[in-house]
N, C-alpha and C positions, 0 to 999 in steps of 0.2 A: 442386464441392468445392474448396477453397482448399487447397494446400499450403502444409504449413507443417514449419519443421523448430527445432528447441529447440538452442542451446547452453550445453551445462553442466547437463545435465538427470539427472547423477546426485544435486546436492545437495535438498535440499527445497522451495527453491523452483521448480527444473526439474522435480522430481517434481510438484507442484501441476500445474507449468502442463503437464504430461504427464497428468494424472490428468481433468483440464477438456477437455484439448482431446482427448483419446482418448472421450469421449462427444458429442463436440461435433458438432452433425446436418449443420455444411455445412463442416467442417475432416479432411481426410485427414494425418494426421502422417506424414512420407516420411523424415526423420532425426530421429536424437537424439545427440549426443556426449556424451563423457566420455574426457578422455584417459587415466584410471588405468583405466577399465571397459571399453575397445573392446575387440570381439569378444561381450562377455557380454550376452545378455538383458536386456531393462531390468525385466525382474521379479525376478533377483536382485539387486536393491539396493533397488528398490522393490516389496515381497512383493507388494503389493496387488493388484498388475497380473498375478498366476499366472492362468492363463487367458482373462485378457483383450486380452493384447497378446503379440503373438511379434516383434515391433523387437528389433533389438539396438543398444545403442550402436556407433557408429564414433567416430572419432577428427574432429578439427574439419578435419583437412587432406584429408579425404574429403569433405565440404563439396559438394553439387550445387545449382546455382542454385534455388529456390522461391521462392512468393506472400507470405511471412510468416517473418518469422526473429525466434526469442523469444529477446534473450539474455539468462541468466540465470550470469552470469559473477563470482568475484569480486568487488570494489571496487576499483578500477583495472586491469583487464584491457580490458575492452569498448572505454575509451580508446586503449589503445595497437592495437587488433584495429579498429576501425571501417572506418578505410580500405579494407581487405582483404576486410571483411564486406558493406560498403556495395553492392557491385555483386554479390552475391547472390542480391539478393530486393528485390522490391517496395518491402515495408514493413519496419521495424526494429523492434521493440520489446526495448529495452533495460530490463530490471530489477536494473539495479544501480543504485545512484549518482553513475553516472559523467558523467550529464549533466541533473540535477535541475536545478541551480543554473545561471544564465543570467547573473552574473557571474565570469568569471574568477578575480578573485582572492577567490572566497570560497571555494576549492577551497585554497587555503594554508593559509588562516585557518580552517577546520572539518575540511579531511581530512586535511592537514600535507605536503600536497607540491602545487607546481603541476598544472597542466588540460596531459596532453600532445594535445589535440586540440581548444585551442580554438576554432577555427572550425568547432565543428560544432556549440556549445552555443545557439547562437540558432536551429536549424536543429531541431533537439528540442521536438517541444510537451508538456509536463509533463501527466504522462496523467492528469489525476484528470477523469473525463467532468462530473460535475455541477459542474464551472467552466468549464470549457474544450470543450465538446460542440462548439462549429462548428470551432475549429480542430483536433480530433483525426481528425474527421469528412476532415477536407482532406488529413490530415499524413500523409507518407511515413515521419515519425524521430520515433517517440513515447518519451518516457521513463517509467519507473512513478514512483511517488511514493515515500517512507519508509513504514515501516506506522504509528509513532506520529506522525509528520505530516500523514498521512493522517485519524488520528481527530481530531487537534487543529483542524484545518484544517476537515475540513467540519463539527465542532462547533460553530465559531467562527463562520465565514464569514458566514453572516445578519448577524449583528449589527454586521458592521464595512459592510458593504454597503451595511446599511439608517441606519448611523452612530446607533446609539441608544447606544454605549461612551460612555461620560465622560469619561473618558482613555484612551491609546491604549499602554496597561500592561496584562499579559496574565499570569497563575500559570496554569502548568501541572505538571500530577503524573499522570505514565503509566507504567504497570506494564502489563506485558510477558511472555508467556512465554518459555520457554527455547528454542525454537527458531527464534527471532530473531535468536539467537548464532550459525546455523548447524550444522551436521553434524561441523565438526570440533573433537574432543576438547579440550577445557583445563581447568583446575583447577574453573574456578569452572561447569561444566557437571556434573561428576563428581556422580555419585548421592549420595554422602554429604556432599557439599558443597552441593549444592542442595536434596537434599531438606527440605523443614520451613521451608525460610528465606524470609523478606521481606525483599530484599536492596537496598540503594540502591549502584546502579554507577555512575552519573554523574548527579549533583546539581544539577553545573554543566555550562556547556559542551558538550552532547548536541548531536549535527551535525543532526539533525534540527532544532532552532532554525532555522538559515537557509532550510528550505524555508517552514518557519509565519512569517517576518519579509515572505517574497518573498512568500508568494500572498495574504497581508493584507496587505499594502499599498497601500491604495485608500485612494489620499491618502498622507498622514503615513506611512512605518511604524511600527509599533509598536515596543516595549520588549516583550521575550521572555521571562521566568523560567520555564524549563524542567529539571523536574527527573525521570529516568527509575526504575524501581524494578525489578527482577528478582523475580518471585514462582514461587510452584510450582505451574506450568502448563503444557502441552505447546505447547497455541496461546492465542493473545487478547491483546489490547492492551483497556484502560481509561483513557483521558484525562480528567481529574478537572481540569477549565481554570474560572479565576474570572476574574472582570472584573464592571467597576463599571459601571452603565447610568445613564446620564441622570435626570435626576429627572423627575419624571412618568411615566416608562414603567411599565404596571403589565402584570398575568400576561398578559389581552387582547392587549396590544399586541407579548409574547414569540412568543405562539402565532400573530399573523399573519403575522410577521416568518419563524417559521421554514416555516408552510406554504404562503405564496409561493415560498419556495425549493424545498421539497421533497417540497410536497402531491404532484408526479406523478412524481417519479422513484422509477424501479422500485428501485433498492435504498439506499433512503433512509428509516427512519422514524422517525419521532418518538415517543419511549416514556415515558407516562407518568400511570400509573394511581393511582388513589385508595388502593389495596387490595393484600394480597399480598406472596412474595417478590417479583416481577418488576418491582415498579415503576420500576424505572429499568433503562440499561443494562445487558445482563449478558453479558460475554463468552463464557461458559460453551455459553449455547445459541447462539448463532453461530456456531460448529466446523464447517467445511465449507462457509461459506456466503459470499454475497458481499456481505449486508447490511452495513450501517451503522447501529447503530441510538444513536439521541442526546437525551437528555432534558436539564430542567434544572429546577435549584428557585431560585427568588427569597428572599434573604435577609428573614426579615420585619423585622428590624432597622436595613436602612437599604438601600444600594443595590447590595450585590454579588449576583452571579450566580454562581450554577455552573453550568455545561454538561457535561454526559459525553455521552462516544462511544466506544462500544465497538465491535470488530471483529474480525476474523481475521486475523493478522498474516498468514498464507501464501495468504491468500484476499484478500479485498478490501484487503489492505496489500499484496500482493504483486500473486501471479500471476491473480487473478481480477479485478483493476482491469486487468489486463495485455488481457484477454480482451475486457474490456469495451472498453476501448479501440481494438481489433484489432475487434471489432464494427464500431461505428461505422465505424472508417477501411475499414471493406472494404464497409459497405451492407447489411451483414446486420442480422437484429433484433437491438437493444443487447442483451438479457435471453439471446442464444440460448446455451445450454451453459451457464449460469449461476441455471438453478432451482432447486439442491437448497434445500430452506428448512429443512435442519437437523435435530439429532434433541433428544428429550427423553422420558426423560432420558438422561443419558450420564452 
């Protein structure tokens, strides 16, 4: 059994990655922190866990060495904490933002203050496994991904691979639920203010851009138009991404392109039926789960594409890529603690 210990496991994505790995068949959880909750149970902050866990949060400076340290910190905490955490544990998995980006100064330019740790950021393999599997496989310092660069990225990904794009110009439009804002309180999360609303919060300039610029960049990079959308939903991301294909590619040549990619990976599918609500992505039934699921339609009037990818933003956008990741790197089976395949309805 791997030990593992969480820090920051009172907000929702430390709850995830609390929820994953407390069922998890070859992971024993030995801590969990919260500076505001040491002392208390971790099922008074996360109900779910009444009867299932008796951990209590400690504080980070209680801190004992383990196999696996998930940090699920802030946005700029983890940076200024690594050194300190580094000789902890084995393995790092960092779910914040703190070390996505593999150039320095794109941390000025998207998060608005310099990297105070950069020499650790080439030392981080960007954990999305269905790109990066041999080196996560290797890596001691894994990072998680965005959750809406997450769906943008492996929506995309085929196509710039297999180079059937026509130009290297990319629309994207991802709507999000609300607890991708986080656990703590502000205007625009308040019940009366979100409920009902289809809300556009950053049109432009969304920090997720730099991670979909860096992992499609095979070759050229591209040109990014990303715009994000706030809707009324607890979990899910929708990435709604166009692009122009080559001339001559037709439906045939979509469908080989993405099931080379994705025909064997366990949580990868391609969705798209003739018939039905379900024909394409739908975040809704995804809730809990670490799929990805990604369709797309061919414009029949000339050469644009649409791709969706929908997912769980606190699942396979967060803590359950986290998981997957932490698979891999430890030797265990990728899939292990990562079966639930969802409910319906909900």
């Amino acid at each position: 059994m791997l030990t593992v210990g969480i820090v920051g496991a009172s907000g929702y994505t430390g709850g995830e990655a609390l929820r994953i790995l407390l069922r998890h068949p070859g992971v024993e959880v030995v801590q969990a922190t919260s500076e505001s909750n040491a002392g208390h149970f971790v099922h008074t902050i996360h109900p779910n866990f009444r009867k299932q866990s008796q951990l209590k949060f400690t504080s980070i400076n209680e801190l004992k060495p383990c196999e696996v340290l998930f940090l699920c910190l802030p946005h700029g905490s983890a940076m200024r904490l690594i050194g300190q955490l580094e000789g902890l544990a084995e393995r790092i998995v960092d779910l914040s933002a703190d070390f996505r980006l593999r150039n320095p100064a794109d941390y000025p330019a998207w998060y608005g203050h310099p990297h105070e740790a950069p020499e650790y950021l080439e030392r981080f393999v960007y954990g999305i496994p269905e790109l990066h599997r041999k080196a996560i496989s290797q890596a001691r310092l894994i990072t998680g991904a965005g959750c809406l660069a997450t769906a943008s990225i492996l929506g995309l990904m085929p196509l710039f691979k297999h180079d059937i794009v026509a130009r290297r110009e990319i629309f994207i439009e991802a709507k999000v639920g609300s607890s991708a804002a986080g656990d703590t309180p502000h205007l625009s999360t308040h019940h009366p203010e979100r409920s009902g609303s289809v809300r556009s919060f950053q049109p432009t300039g969304h920090r997720h851009t730099a991670e979909v610029v860096q992992e499609l960049s095979i070759g050229q990079p591209p040109t990014v138009h990303f715009s994000a959308t706030a809707i009324e939903a607890v979990r899910g991301v929708l990435a709604t991404c166009q692009v122009f294909v080559k001339e001559g590619v037709e439906e045939k040549d979509l469908w080989k392109v993405y099931r080379s990619e994705y025909g064997d990976e366990p949580f990868v599918r391609i969705v798209k039926e003739r018939q039905g609500i379900y024909r394409y992505p739908e975040p809704k039934i995804l809730a809990g789960t670490n799929f990805c699921d990604i369709g797309f339609e061919r414009d029949a009037r000339g050469a644009r594409l649409v791709v969706m990818a929908a997912l769980d933003n606190l699942v396979k956008g967060a803590a359950g890529n986290g998981v997957q990741a932490m698979n891999l790197a430890c030797g265990l089976p990728e899939t292990a603690g990562l079966e639930f395949p969802g409910l319906h309805p909900i």
